[in-house]
C-alpha positions as CSV (number, residue, x, y, z in Angstrom):
1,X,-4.9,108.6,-25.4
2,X,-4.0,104.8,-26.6
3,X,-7.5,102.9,-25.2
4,X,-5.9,99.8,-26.0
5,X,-3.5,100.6,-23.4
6,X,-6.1,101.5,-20.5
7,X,-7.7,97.8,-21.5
8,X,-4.7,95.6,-21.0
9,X,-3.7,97.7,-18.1
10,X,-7.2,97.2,-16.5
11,X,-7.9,93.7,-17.8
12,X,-3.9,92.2,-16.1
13,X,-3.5,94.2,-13.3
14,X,-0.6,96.2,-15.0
15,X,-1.5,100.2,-13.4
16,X,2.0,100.8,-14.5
17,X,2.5,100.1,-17.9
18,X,3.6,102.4,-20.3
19,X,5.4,103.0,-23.8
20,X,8.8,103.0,-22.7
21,X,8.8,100.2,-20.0
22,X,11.6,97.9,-20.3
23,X,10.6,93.7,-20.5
24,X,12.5,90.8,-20.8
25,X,11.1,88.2,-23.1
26,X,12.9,84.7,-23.7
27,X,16.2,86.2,-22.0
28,X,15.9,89.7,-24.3
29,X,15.4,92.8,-23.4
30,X,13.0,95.1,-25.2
31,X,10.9,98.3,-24.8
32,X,7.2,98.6,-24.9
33,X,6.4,100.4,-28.1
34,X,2.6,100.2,-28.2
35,X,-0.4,98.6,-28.8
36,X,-2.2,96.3,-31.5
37,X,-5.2,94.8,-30.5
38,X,-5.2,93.7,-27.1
39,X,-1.0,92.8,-27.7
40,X,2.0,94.9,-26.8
41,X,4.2,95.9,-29.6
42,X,7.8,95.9,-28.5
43,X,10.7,96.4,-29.9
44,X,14.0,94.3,-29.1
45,X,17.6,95.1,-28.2
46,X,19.2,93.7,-31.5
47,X,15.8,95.6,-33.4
48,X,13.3,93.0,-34.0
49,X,9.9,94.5,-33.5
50,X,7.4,91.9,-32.2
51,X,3.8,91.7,-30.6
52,X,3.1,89.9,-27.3
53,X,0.5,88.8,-26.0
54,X,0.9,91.0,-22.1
55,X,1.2,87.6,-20.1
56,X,2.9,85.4,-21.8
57,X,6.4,84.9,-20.8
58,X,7.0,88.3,-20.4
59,X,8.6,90.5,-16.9
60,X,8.4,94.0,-16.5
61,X,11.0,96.1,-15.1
62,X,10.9,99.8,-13.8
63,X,14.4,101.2,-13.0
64,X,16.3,98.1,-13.4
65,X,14.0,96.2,-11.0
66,X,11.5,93.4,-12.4
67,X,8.0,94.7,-11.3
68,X,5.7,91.9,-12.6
69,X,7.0,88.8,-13.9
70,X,5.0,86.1,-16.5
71,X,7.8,84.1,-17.5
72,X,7.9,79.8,-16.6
């Protein structure tokens, strides 16, 4: 069980987070990979790995639809 996880899901309203969900971040896409510290590790479509903060100019998408979106 990643706790880490459970806490950003609780603490920004994100029930449907998981390792796997696709984001866009500054006009890439990437896939959530995990956790470190209260930060999403995710890895980009040219391979970059990153962390990110979970509200910070960030959209979620589930099935090719943008669930949640942070970005300006």
């Amino acid at each position: 069980m990643d706790y880490k996880m459970d806490y950003i899901r609780e603490t920004y309203d994100l029930p449907f987070l998981r390792k796997g969900i696709h984001v866009i971040f500054q006009g890439k896409t990437g896939v959530v990979t995990g956790t470190h510290a209260a930060h999403l590790k995710v890895k980009l479509e040219n391979g970059d790995k990153i962390c990110l903060h979970p509200t910070w100019n960030i959209a979620y998408c589930i099935d090719g639809e943008i669930v949640k979106d942070f970005r300006n």
